[in-house]
C-alpha positions as CSV (number, residue, x, y, z in Angstrom):
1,X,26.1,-48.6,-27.9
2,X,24.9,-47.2,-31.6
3,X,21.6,-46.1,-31.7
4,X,19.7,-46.3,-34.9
5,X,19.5,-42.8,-36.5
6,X,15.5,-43.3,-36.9
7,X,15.0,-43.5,-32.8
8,X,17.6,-40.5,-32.1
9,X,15.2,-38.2,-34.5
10,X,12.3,-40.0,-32.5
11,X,13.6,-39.1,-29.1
12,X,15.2,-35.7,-30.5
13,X,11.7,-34.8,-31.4
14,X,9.8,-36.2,-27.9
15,X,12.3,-34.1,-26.0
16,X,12.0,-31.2,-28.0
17,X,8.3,-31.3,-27.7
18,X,8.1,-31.6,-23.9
19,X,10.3,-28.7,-23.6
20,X,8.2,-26.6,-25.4
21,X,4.9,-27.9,-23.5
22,X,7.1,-26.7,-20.5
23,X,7.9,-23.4,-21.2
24,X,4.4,-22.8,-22.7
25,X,2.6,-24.0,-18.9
26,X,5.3,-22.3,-16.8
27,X,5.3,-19.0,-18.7
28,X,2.9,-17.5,-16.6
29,X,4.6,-18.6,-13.4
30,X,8.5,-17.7,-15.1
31,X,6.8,-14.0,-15.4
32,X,8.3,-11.1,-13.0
33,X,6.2,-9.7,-10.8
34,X,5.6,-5.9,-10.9
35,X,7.4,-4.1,-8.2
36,X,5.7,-1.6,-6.6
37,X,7.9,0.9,-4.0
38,X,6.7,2.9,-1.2
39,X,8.9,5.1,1.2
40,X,8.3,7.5,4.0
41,X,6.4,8.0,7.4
42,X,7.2,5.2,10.3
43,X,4.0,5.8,11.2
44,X,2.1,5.4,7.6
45,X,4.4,2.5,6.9
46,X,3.4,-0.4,9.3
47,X,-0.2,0.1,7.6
48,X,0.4,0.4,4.4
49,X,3.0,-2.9,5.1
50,X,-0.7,-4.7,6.4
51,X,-2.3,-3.6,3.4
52,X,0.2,-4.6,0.4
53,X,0.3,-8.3,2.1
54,X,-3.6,-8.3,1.6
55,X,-3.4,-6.7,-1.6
56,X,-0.5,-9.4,-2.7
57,X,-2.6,-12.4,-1.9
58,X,-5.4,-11.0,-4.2
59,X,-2.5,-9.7,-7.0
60,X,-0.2,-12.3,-7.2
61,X,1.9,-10.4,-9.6
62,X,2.3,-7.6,-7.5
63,X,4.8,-7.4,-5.4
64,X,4.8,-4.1,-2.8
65,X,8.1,-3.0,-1.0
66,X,7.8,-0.4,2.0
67,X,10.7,1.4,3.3
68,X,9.9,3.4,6.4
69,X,12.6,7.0,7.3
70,X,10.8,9.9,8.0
71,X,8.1,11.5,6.0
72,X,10.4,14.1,4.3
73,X,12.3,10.9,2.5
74,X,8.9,9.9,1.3
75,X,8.7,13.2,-0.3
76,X,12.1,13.9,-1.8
77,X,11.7,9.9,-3.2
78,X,8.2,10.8,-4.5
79,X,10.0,13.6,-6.3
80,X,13.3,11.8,-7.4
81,X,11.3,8.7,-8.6
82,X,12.9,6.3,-6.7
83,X,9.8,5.4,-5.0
84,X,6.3,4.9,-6.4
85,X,4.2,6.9,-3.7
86,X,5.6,8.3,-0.7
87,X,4.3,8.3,2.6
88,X,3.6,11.0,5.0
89,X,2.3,11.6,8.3
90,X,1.6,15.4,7.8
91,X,0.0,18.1,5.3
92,X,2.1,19.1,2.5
93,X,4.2,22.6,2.4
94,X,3.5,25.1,-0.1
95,X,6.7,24.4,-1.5
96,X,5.5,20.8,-2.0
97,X,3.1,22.1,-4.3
98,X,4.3,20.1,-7.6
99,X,2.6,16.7,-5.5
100,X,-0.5,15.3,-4.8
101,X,-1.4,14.2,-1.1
102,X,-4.1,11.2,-0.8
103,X,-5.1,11.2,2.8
104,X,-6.1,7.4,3.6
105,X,-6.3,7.8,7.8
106,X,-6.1,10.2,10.1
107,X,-4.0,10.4,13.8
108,X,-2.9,12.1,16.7
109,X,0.0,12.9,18.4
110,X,0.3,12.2,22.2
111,X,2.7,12.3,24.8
112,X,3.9,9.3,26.4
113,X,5.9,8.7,30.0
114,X,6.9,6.4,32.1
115,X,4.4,4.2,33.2
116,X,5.6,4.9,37.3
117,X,5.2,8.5,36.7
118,X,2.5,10.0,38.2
119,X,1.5,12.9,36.3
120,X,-1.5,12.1,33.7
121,X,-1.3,15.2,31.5
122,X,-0.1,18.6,30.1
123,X,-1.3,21.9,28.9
124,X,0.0,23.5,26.0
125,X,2.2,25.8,28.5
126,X,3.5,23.4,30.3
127,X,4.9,21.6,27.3
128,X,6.5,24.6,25.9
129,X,8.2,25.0,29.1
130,X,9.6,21.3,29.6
131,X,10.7,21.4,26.0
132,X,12.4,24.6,26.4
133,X,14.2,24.1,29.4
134,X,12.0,26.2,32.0
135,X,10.9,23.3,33.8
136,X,13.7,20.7,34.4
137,X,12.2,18.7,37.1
138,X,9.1,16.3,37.4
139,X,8.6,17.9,41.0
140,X,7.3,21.0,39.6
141,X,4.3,18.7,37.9
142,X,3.6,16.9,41.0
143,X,6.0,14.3,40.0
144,X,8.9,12.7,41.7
145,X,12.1,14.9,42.2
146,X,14.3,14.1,38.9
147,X,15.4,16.1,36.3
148,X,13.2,15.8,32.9
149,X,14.9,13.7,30.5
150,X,13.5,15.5,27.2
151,X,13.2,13.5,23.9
152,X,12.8,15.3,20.7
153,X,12.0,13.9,17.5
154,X,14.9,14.3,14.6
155,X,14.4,16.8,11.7
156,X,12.8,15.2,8.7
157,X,10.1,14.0,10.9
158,X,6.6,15.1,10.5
159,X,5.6,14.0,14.1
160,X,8.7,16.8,15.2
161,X,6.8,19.8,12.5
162,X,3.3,19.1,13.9
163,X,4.7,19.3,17.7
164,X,6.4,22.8,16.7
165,X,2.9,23.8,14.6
166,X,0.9,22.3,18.1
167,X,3.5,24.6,20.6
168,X,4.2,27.4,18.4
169,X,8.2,26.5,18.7
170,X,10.7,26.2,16.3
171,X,13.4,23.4,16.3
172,X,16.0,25.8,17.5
173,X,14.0,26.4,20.5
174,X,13.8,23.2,22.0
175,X,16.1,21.7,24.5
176,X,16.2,17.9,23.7
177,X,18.4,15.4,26.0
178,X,17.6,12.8,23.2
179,X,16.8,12.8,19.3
180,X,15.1,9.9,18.3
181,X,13.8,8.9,14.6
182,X,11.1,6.5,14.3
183,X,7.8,5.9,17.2
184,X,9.3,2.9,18.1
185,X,12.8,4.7,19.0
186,X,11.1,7.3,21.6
187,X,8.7,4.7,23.1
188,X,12.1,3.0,23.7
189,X,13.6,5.4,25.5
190,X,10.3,6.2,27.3
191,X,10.6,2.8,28.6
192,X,13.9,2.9,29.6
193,X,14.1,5.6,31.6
194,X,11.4,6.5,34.1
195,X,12.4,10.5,34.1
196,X,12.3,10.7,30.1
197,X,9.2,12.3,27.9
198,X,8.2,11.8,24.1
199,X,5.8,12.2,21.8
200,X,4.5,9.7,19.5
201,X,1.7,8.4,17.7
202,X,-1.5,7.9,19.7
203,X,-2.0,4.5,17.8
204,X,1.9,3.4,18.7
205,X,1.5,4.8,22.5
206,X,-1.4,3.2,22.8
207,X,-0.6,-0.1,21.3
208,X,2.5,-0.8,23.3
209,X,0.7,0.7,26.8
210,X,-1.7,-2.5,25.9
211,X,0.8,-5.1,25.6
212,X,2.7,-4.4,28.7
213,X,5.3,-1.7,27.3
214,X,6.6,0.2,30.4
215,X,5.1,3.8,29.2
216,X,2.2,5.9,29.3
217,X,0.0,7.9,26.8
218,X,-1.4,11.1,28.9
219,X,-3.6,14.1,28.1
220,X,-3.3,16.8,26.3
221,X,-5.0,20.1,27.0
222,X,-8.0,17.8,29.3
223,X,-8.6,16.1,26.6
224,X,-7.5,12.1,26.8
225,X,-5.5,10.6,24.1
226,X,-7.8,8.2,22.2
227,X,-9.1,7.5,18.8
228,X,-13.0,8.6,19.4
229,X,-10.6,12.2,20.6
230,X,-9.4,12.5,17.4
231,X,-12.3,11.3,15.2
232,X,-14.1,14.2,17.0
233,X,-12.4,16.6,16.8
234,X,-11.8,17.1,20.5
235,X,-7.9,16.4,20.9
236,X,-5.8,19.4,20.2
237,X,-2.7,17.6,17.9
238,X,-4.4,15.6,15.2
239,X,-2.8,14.9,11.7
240,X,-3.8,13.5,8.2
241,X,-1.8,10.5,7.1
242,X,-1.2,10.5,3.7
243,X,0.1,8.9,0.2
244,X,1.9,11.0,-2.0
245,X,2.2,11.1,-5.8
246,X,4.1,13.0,-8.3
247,X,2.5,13.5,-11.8
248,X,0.7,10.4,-12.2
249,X,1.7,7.2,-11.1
250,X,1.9,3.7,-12.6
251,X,-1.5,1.7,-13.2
252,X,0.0,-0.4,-10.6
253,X,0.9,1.9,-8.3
254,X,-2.4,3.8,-9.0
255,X,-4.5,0.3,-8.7
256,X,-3.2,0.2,-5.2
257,X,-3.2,3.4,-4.0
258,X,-7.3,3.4,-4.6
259,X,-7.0,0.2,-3.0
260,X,-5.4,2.2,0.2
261,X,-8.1,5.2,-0.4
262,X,-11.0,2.8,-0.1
263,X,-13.0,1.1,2.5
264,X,-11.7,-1.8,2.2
265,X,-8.8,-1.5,4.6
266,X,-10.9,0.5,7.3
267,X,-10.4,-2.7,9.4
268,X,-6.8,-2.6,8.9
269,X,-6.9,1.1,9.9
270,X,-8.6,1.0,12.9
271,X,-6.3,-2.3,14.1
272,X,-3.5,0.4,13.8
273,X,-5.5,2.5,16.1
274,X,-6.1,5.1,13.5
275,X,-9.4,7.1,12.3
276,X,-10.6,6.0,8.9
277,X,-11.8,8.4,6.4
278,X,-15.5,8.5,5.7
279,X,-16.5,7.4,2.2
């Protein structure tokens, strides 16, 4: 079939139209969204996850990535640029000096065993002995007769450098059965093994005791591992948590970051079992 040449220009023109009404409506949409990366703590990241899906639903063309792996990746990112802000569940080093540390919660760290162990708390001695091999077995704590199985956090960690700063210890002196990485690894091996110890996150211990997890968060010092503890003052191994910046960061990584630093995700904070910083 030959159309006539005067209704091909006709619907040439209709179509070319149309086109352009669609790519005019749908730029907005077409548009990428600006990608905002965080890496670091295990133990900032699950919050600052909570927050950047809030923070998306009123930013649409934000998009936030977090990557959990230690608090010292967070840093050495920070530095390198290949994330936006780090995260970090510890005070910075003087050799840390060239960044910026934006404390947005604060914690503690407790230690957890076995829920069918009887012992309900430490001193600071007593810790520094299990850890360093001078007491091997739960019977000299009033426990059952089994040898301690001793987890120790992995270098990198900033839950491992406030234990040492808590004990006085250094990394060569402790006698670990287990290294484990992230909270959720120790509480793991906590629960699996009624003769193990760890240390963790009071806000981790203490939300897994809740929901049936097989472990339990004990005393440090007297003093029992809770949230009111550490907004007191009272327990003995308490820690900032923190975003970290180098120089001066994007005004869309800045626009969140003063999101994190605000009231507005005191809620979230506390839901994590964390202490939120007075404004």
């Amino acid at each position: 079939m030959i159309w006539p040449i005067n209704l091909v220009k006709k619907r040439f023109l209709l179509l070319s139209l149309l086109s352009l009404a669609l790519t005019h409506c749908g730029g907005d949409k077409g548009k990428t969204p600006t990608q905002i990366t965080l890496t670091g703590s295990s133990t900032v990241a699950p919050l600052a996850a909570d927050a950047a899906k809030r923070y998306e639903t009123s930013h649409p063309e934000v998009r936030i990535d977090v990557q959990s792996g230690g608090s010292s990746r967070g840093i050495a990112d920070t530095r390198s640029g290949l994330a936006d802000l780090g995260m970090a569940s510890r005070a910075l080093k003087p050799d840390e000096n060239d960044l910026t540390a934006h404390r947005i919660a604060m914690d503690g760290v407790c230690v957890i065993v076995h829920r069918d162990n009887p012992v309900a708390g430490f001193d600071k001695q007593q810790l520094i002995d299990i850890y360093t091999g001078k007491i091997e077995n739960w019977k000299a704590l009033g426990g059952p007769d089994r040898e301690i199985v001793v987890a120790n956090k992995a270098e990198g960690r900033a839950t491992l450098e406030v234990f040492l700063d808590y004990t006085g210890l250094d990394s060569a002196d402790i006698q670990a059965d287990v290294v484990v990485g992230e909270n959720q690894q120790a509480i793991k091996t906590v629960a699996g093994n009624p003769a193990a110890i760890g240390y963790v996150s009071i806000g981790a211990a203490v939300s897994e005791a809740e929901v049936g997890t097989p472990i339990k968060p004990v005393s440090c010092d007297g003093v029992p591992p809770t949230t009111e503890a550490v907004a007191n003052g009272e327990f003995p191994i308490t820690r900032p948590l923190q975003i970290i910046t180098k120089d001066d960061p994007s005004p869309a990584a800045q626009a969140f970051l003063d999101y994190l630093k605000s009231a507005e995700i005191d809620d979230l904070v506390e839901s994590h079992l964390y202490v939120p910083i007075s404004h």
